[in-house]
N, C-alpha and C positions, 0 to 999 in steps of 0.2 A: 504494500500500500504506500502512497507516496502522496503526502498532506502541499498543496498548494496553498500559500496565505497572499492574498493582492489585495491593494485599494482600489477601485475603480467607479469610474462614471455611469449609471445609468443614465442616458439621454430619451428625450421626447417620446424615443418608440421604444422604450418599456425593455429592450434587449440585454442581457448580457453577454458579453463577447469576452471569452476566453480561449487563447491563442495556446495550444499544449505541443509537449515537447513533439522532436520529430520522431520519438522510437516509437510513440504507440499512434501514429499510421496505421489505417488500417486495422484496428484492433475493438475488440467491442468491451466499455467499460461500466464498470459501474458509479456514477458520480452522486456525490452528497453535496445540495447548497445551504451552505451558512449562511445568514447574513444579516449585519445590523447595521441602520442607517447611521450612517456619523451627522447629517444634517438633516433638517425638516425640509419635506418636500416641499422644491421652490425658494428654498433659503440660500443664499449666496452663500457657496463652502468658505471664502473668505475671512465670511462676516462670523467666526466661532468667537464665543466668549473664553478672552485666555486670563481673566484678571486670576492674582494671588487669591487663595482663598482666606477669608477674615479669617483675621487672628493670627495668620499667620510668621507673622514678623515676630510678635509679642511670642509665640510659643517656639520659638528659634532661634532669637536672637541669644549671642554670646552660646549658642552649643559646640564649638570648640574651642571653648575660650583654656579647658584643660589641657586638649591635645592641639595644640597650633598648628598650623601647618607652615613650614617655613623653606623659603628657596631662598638659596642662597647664591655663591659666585659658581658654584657646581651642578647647580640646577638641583634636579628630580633624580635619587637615586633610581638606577632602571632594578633594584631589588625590591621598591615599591611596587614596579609595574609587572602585571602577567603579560606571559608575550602573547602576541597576537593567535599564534596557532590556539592557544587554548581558548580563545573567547572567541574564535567563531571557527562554526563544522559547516565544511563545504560538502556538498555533494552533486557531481555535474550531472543535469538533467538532460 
């Protein structure tokens, strides 16, 4: 089984068009649609409300005031950072 995740547009005629890989050509599948509107029908995708949520400042404010985070003339130790292979899994479709 092989889970596909996309955003996309439905336009005026109601369709969606999804574009799948080229090995299953010819192939008969079985497909499942998810799907939940990120906007209200006729709503400008734009126009999303991105404000901070109240309170937010007031219940965060000084929470690393323990642990600082500090660069210095050596930057970012890369022992802080995971490398890249481990935070993301490829797989060619």
């Amino acid at each position: 089984m092989l889970n596909i995740r996309l955003k996309t547009h439905i336009g005026d005629d109601g369709i969606l068009k999804v574009q799948m890989p080229s090995d299953v050509r010819n192939t008969e599948l079985d497909v499942l649609v998810v799907f939940q509107a990120t906007t209200s029908p006729g709503q400008d995708p734009a126009a999303k409300n991105y404000e901070w949520p109240s309170g937010f400042f007031e219940k965060t404010w000084g929470s690393c005031a323990d642990a600082p985070i500090i660069i210095d003339e050596e930057g970012v130790s890369t022992e802080l950072d995971d490398p890249p292979e481990e935070l993301f899994a490829t797989q060619d479709i």
